[in-house]
C-alpha positions in Angstrom: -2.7 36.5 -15.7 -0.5 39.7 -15.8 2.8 40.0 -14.2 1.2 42.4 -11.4 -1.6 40.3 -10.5 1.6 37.1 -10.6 3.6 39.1 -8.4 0.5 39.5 -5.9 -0.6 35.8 -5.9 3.6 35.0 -5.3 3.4 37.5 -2.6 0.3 37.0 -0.7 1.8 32.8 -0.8 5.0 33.9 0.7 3.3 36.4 3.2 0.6 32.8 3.8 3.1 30.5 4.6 5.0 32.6 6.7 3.3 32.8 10.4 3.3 28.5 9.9 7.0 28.4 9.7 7.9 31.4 12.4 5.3 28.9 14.6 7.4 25.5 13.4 11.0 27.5 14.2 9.4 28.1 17.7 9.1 24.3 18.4 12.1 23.1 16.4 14.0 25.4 19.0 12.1 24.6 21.9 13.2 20.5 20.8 17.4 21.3 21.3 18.7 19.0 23.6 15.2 17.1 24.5 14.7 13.5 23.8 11.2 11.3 22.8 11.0 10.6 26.6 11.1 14.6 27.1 8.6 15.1 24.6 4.7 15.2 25.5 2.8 14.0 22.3 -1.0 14.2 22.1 -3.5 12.0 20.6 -4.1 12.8 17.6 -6.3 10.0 15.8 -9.8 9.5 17.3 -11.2 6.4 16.1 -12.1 2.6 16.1 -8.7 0.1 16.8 -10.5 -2.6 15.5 -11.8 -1.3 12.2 -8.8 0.2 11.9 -6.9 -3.3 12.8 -9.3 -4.6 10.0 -8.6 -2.8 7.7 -5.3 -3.1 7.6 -5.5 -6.9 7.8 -7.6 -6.2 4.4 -4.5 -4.4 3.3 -2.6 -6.7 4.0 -4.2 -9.9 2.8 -4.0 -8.0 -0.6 -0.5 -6.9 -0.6 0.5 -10.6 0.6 -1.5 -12.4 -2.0 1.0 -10.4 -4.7 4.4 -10.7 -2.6 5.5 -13.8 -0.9 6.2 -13.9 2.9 4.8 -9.9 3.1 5.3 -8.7 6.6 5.4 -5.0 7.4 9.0 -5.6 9.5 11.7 -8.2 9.1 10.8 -11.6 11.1 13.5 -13.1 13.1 15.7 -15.3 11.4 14.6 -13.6 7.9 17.5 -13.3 5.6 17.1 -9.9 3.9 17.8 -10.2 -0.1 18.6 -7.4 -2.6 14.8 -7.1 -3.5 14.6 -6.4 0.3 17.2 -3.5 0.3 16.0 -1.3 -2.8 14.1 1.8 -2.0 11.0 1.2 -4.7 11.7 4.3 -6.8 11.9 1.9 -9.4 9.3 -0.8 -9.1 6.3 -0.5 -11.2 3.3 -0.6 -9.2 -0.4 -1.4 -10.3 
């Protein structure tokens, strides 16, 4: 690739991207001062809650079977250990 025809690709992705973020601006400003309860959210995901509740029981059946006591939040009572607190960057995952 020559440095012109670089150049143009670089361009034309600036130029691309440029319309999404002047639209994203417009709503980040039109956000100042408003809460969730201010907020009107759509619905974005149109599909089955109990395949999807199935699936994730899969998921979870998996991730549980490799992890003691997995649950997605903290249960009451749980005492949270040092495992608990790390953010993953360094776990080796399969």
């Amino acid at each position: 690739m020559s440095d012109e025809e670089f150049s143009r690709k670089i361009n034309e992705g600036f130029i691309g991207i440029q319309a999404p973020l002047n639209s994203e601006r417009k709503v980040a400003k039109s956000l100042i001062g408003k809460t969730y309860k201010d907020v009107e959210s759509k619905k974005m995901f149109n599909g089955n809650s109990e395949k999807g509740e199935q699936s994730l029981n899969l998921i979870v059946e998996a991730v549980s079977s490799k992890h003691k006591d997995f649950h997605f939040f903290p249960q009451k009572g749980q005492q949270l250990t040092d495992i608990d607190l790390v953010d993953g960057s360094d776990m080796d995952i399969d």
